[in-house]
PyMOL CGO cylinders between C-alpha atoms (Angstrom):
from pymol import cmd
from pymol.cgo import CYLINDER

trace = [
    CYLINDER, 46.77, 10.95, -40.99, 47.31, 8.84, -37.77, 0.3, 1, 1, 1, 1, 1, 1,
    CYLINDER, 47.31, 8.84, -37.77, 48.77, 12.29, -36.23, 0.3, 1, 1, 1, 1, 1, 1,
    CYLINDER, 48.77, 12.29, -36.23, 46.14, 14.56, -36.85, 0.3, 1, 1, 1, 1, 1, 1,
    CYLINDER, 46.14, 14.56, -36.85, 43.56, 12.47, -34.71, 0.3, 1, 1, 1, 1, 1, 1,
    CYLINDER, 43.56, 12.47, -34.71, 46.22, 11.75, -31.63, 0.3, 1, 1, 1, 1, 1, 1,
    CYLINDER, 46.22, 11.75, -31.63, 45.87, 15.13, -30.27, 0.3, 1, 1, 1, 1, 1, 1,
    CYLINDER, 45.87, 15.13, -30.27, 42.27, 15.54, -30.31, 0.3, 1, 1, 1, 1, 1, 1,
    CYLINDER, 42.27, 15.54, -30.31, 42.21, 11.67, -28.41, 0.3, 1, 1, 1, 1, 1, 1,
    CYLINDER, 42.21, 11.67, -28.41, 44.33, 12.83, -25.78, 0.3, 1, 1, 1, 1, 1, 1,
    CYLINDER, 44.33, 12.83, -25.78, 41.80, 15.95, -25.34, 0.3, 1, 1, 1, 1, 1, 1,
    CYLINDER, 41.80, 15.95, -25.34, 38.67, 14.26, -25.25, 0.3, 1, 1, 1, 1, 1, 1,
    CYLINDER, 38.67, 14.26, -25.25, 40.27, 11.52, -23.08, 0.3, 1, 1, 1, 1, 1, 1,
    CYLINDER, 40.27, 11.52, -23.08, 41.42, 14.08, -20.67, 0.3, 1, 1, 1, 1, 1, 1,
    CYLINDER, 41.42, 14.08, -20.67, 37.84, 15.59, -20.24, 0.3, 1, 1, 1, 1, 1, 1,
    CYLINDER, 37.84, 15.59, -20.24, 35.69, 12.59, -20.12, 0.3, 1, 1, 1, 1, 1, 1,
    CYLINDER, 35.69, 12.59, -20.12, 38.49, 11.03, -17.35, 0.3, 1, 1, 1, 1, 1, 1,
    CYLINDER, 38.49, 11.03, -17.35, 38.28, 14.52, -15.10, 0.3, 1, 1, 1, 1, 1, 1,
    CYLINDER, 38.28, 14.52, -15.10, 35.82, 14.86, -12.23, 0.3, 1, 1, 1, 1, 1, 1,
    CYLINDER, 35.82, 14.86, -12.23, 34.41, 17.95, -12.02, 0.3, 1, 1, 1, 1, 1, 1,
    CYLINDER, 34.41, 17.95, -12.02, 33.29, 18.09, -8.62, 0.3, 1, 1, 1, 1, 1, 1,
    CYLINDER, 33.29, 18.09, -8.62, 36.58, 16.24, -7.30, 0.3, 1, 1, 1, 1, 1, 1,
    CYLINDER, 36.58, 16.24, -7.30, 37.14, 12.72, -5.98, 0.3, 1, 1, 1, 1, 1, 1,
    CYLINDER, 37.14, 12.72, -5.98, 35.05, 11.10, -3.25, 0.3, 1, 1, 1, 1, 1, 1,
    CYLINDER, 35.05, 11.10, -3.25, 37.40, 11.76, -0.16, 0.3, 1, 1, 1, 1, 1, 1,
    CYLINDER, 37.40, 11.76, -0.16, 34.29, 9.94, 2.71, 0.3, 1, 1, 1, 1, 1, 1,
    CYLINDER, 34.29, 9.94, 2.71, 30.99, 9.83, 3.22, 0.3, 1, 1, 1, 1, 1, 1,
    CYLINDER, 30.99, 9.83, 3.22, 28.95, 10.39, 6.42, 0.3, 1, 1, 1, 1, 1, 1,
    CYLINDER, 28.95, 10.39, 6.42, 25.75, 9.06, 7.19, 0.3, 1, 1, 1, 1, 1, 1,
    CYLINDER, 25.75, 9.06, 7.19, 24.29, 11.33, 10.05, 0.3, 1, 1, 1, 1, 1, 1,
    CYLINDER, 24.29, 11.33, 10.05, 22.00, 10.61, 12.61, 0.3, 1, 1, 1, 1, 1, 1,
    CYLINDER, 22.00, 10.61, 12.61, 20.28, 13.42, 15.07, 0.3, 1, 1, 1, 1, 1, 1,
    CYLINDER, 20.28, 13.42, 15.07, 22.40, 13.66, 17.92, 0.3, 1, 1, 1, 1, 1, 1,
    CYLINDER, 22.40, 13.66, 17.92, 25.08, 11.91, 17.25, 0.3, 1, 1, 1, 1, 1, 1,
    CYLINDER, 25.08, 11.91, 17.25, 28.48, 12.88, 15.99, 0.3, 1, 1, 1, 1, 1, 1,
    CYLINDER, 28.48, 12.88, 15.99, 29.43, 11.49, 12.95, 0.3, 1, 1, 1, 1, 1, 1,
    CYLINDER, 29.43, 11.49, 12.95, 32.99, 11.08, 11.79, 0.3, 1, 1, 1, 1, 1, 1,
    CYLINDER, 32.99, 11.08, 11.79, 35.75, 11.25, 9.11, 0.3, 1, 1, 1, 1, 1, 1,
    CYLINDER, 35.75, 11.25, 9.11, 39.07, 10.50, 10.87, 0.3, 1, 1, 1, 1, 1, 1,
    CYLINDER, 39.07, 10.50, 10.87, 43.00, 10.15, 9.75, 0.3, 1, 1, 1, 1, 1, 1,
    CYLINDER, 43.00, 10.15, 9.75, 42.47, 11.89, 5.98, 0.3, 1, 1, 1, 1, 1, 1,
    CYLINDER, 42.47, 11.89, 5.98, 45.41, 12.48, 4.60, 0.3, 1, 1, 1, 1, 1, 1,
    CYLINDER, 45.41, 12.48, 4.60, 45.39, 15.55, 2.94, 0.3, 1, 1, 1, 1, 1, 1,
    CYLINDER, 45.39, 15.55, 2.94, 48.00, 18.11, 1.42, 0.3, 1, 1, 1, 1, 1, 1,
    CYLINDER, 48.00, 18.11, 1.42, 48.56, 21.71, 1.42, 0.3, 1, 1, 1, 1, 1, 1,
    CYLINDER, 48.56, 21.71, 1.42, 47.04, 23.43, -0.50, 0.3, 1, 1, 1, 1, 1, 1,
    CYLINDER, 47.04, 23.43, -0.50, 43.60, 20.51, -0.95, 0.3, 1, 1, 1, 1, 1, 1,
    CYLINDER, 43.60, 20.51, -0.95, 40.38, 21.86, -1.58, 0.3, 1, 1, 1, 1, 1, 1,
    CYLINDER, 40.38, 21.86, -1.58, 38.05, 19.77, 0.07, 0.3, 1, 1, 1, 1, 1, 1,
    CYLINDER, 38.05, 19.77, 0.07, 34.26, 20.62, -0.67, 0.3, 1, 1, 1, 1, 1, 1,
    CYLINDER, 34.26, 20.62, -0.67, 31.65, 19.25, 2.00, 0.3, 1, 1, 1, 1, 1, 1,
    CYLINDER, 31.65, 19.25, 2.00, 28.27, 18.18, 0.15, 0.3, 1, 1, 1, 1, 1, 1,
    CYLINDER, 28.27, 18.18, 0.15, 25.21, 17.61, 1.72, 0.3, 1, 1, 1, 1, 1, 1,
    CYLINDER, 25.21, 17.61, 1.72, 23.08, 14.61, 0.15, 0.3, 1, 1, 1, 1, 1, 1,
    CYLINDER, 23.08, 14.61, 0.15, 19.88, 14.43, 0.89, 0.3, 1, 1, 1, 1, 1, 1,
    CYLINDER, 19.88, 14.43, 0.89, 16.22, 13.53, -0.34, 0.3, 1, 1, 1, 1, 1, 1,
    CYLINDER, 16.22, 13.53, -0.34, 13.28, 15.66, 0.34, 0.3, 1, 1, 1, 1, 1, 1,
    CYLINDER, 13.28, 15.66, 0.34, 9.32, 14.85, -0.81, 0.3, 1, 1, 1, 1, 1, 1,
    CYLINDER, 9.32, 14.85, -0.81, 6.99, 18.13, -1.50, 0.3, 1, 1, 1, 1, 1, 1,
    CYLINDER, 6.99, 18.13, -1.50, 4.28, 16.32, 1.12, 0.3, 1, 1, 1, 1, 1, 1,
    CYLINDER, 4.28, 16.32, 1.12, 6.21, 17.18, 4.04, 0.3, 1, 1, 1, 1, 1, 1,
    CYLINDER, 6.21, 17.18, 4.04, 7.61, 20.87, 4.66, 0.3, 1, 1, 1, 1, 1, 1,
    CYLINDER, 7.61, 20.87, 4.66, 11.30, 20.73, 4.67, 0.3, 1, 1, 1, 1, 1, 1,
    CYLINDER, 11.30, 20.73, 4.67, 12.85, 22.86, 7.43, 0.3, 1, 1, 1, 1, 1, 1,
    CYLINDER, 12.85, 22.86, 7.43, 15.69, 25.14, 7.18, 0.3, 1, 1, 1, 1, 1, 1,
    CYLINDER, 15.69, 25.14, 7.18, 18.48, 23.08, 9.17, 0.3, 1, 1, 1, 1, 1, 1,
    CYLINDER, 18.48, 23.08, 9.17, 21.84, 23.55, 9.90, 0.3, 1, 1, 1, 1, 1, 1,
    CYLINDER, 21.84, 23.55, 9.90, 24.87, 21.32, 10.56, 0.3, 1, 1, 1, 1, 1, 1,
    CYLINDER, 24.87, 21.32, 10.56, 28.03, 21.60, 13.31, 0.3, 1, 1, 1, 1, 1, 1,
    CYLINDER, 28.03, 21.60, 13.31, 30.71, 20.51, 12.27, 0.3, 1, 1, 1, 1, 1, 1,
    CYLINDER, 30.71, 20.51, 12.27, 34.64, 20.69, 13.09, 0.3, 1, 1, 1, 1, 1, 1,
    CYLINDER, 34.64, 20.69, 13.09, 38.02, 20.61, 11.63, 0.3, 1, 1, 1, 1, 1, 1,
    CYLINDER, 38.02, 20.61, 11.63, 41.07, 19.42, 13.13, 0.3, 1, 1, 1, 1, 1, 1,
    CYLINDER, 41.07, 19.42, 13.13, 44.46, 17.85, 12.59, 0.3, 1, 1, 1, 1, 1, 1,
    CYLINDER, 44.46, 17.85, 12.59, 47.29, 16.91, 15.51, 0.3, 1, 1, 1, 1, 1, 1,
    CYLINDER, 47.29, 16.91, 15.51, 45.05, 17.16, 17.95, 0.3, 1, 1, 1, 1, 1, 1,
    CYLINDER, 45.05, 17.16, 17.95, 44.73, 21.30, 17.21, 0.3, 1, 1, 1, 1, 1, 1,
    CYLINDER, 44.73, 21.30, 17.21, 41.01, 22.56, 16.35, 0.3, 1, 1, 1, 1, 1, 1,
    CYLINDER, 41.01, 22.56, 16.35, 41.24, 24.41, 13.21, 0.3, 1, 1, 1, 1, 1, 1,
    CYLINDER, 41.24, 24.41, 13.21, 37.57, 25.56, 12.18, 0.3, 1, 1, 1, 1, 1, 1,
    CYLINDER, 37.57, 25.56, 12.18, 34.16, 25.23, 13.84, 0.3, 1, 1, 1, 1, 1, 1,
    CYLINDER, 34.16, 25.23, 13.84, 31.03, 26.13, 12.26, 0.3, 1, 1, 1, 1, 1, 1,
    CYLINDER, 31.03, 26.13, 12.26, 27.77, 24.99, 10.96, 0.3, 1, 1, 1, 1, 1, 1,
    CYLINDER, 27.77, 24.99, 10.96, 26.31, 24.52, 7.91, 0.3, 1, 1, 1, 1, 1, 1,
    CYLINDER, 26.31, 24.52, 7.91, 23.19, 26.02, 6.41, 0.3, 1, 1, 1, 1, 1, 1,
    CYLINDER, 23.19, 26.02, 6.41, 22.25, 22.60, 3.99, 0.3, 1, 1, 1, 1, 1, 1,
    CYLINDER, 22.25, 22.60, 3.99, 19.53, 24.41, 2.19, 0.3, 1, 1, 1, 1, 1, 1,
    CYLINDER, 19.53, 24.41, 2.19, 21.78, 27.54, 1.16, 0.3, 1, 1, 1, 1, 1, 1,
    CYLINDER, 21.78, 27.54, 1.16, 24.30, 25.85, -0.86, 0.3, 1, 1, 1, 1, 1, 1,
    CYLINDER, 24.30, 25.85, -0.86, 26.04, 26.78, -3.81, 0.3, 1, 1, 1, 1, 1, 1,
    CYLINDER, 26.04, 26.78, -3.81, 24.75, 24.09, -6.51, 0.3, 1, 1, 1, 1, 1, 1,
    CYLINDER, 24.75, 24.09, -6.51, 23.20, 20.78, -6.81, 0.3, 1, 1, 1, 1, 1, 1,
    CYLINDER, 23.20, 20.78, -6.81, 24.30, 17.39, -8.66, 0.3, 1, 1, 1, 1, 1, 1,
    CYLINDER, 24.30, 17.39, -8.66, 22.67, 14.16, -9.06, 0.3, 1, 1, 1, 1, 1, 1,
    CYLINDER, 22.67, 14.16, -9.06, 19.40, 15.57, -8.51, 0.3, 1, 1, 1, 1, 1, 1,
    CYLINDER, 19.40, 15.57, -8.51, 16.75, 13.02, -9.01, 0.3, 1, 1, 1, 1, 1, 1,
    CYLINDER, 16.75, 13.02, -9.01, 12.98, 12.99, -9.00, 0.3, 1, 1, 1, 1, 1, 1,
    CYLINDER, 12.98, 12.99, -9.00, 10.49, 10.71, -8.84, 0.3, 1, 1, 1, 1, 1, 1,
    CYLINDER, 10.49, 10.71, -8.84, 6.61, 10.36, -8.40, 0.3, 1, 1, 1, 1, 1, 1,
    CYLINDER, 6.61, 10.36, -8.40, 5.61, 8.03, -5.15, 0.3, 1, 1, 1, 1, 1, 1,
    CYLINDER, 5.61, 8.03, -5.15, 2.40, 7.57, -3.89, 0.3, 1, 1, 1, 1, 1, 1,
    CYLINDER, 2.40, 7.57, -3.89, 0.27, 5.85, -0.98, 0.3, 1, 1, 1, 1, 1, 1,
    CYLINDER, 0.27, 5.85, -0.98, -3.22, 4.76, -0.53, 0.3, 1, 1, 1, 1, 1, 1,
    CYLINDER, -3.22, 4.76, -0.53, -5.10, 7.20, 2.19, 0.3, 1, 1, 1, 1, 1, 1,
    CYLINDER, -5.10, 7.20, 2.19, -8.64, 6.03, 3.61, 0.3, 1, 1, 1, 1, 1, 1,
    CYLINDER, -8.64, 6.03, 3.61, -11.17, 8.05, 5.60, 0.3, 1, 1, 1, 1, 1, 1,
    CYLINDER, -11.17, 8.05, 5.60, -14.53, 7.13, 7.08, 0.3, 1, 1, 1, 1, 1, 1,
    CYLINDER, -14.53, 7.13, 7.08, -16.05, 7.05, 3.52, 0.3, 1, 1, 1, 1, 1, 1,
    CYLINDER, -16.05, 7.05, 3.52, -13.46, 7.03, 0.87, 0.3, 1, 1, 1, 1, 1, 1,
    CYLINDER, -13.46, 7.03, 0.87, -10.09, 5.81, -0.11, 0.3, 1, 1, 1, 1, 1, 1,
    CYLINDER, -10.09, 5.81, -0.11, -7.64, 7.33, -2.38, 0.3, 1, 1, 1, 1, 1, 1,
    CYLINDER, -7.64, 7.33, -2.38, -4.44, 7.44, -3.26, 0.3, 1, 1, 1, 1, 1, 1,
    CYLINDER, -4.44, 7.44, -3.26, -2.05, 10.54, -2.61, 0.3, 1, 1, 1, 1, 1, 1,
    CYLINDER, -2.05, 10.54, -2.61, 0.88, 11.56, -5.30, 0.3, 1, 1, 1, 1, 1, 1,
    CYLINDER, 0.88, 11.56, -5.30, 3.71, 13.52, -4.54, 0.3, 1, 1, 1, 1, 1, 1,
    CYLINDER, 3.71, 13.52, -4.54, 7.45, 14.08, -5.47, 0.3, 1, 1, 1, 1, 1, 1,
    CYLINDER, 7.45, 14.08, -5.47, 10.66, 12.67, -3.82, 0.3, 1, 1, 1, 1, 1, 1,
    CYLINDER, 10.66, 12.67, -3.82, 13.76, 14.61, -5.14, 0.3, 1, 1, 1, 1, 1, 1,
    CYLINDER, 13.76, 14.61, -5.14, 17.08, 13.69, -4.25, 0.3, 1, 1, 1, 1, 1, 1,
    CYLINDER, 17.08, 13.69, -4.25, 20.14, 15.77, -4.63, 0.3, 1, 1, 1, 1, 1, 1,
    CYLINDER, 20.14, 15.77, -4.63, 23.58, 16.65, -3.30, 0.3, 1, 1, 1, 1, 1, 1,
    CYLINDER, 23.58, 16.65, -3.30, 24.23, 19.98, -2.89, 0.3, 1, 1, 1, 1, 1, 1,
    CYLINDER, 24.23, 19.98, -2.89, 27.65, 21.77, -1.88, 0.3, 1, 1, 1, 1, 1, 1,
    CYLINDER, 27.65, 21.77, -1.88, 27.64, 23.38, 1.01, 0.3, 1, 1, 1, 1, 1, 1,
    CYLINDER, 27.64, 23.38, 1.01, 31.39, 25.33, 1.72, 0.3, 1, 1, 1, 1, 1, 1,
    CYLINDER, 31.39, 25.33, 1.72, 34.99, 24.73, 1.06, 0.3, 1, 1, 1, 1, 1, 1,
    CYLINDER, 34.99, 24.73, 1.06, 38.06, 23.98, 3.18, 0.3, 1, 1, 1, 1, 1, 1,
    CYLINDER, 38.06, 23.98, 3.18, 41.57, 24.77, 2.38, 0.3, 1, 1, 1, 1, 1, 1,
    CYLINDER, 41.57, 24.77, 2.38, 44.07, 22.45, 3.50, 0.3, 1, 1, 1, 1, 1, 1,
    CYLINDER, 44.07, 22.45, 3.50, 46.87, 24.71, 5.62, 0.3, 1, 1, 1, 1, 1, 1,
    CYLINDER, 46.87, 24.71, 5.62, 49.42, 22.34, 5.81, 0.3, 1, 1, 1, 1, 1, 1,
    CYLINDER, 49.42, 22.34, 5.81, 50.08, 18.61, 4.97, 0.3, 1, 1, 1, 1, 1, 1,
    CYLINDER, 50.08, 18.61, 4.97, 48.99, 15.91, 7.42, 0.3, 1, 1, 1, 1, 1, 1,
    CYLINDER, 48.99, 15.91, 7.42, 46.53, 13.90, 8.44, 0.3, 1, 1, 1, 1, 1, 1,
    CYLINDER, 46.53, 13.90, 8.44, 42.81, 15.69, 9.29, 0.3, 1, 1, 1, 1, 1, 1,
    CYLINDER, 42.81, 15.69, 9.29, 39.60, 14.66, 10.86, 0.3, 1, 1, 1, 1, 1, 1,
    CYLINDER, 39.60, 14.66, 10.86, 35.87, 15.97, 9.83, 0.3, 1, 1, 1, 1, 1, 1,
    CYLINDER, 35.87, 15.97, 9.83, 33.15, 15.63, 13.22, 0.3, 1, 1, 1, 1, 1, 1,
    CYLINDER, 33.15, 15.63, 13.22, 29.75, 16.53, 12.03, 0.3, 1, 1, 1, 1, 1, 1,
    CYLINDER, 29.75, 16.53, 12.03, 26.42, 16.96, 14.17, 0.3, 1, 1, 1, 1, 1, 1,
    CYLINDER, 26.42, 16.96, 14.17, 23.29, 16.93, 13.19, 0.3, 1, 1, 1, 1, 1, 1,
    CYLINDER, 23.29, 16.93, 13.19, 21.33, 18.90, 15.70, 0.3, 1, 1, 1, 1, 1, 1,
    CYLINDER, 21.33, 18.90, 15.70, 17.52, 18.39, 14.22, 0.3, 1, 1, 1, 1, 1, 1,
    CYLINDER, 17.52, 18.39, 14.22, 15.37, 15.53, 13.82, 0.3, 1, 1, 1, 1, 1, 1,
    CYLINDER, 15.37, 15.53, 13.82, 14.93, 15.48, 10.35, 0.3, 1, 1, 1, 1, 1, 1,
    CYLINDER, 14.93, 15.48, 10.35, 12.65, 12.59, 9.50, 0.3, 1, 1, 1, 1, 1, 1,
    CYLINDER, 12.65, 12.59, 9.50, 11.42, 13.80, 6.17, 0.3, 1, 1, 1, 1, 1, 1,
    CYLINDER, 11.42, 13.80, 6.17, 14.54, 12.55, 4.49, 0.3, 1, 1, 1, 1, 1, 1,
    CYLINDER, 14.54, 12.55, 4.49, 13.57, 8.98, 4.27, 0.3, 1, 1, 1, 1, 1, 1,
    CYLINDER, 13.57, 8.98, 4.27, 16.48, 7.58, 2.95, 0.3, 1, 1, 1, 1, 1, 1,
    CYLINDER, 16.48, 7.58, 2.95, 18.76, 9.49, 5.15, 0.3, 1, 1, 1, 1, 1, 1,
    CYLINDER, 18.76, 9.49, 5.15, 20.93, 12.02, 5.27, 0.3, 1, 1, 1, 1, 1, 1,
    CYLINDER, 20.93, 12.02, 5.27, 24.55, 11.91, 4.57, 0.3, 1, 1, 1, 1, 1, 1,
    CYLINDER, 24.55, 11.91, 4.57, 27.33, 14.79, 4.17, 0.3, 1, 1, 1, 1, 1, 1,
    CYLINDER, 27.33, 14.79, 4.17, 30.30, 14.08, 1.40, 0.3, 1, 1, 1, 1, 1, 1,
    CYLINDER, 30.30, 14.08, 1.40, 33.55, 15.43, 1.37, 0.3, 1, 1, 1, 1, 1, 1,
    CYLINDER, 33.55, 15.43, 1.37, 35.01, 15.51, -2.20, 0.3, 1, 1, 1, 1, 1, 1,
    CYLINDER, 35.01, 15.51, -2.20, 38.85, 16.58, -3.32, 0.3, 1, 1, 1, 1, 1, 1,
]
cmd.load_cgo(trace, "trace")
């Protein structure tokens, strides 16, 4: 009897324990202007490594189209620059929304205002690993970007 249910286990174990969208390699908090960084990741060839853009938006601001710089290299040799379009990503994860509000008074009336914050991740291009050694990740945001409250972050995933 004990036989017939070890197999199954070892399935279901094997599922629930495997990350879909790969392991948490870093993530970067960026800032407008400033280059943000990922250094000395040790990566093999062959490693997919996925850059995801996390981010949280609210429908009472107009979110712009934006786009990211950012640039690969390893032993000092650049490999790939390029820039990300955030908005035009494949799919999103972890999305999140919630209902906010604040109180808004004019000369003879106060009310309050609703809208939406939604935060998601969404992944933004792949990077194949050429050979093995150790790689860094620069990233730039170029745009001020102050509807995203809480920030805005890129995360590279395995």
């Amino acid at each position: 009897m004990f036989k017939y249910h070890i197999i199954p286990s070892f399935l279901l174990f094997a599922l629930i324990s495997c990350n879909p969208v790969g392991a948490d390699i870093a993530e970067i908090p960026l800032k407008r202007g400033e280059v943000s960084s990922a250094e000395g990741i040790d990566l093999k060839k062959g490693d997919k490594v996925t850059i995801w853009s996390k981010l949280e938006t609210n429908d009472k601001d107009d979110s712009p189209a934006f786009k990211v710089k950012y640039h690969i290299e390893s032993a000092g040799k650049s490999l790939l620059y390029d820039s990300l379009d955030v908005f035009n990503g494949n799919h999103q994860i972890n999305s999140k929304k919630t209902t906010e509000s604040y109180r808004s008074s004019s000369d003879d009336k106060e009310s309050t205002i609703y809208y939406t914050q939604h935060e998601f991740e969404i992944e933004n291009t792949q990077f194949i690993v050429p050979k093995d050694g150790k790689y860094n990740f620069d990233f730039k945001l170029t745009q001020d970007l102050s509807t995203f409250s809480k920030g805005f972050s890129i995360i590279l995933r395995k």
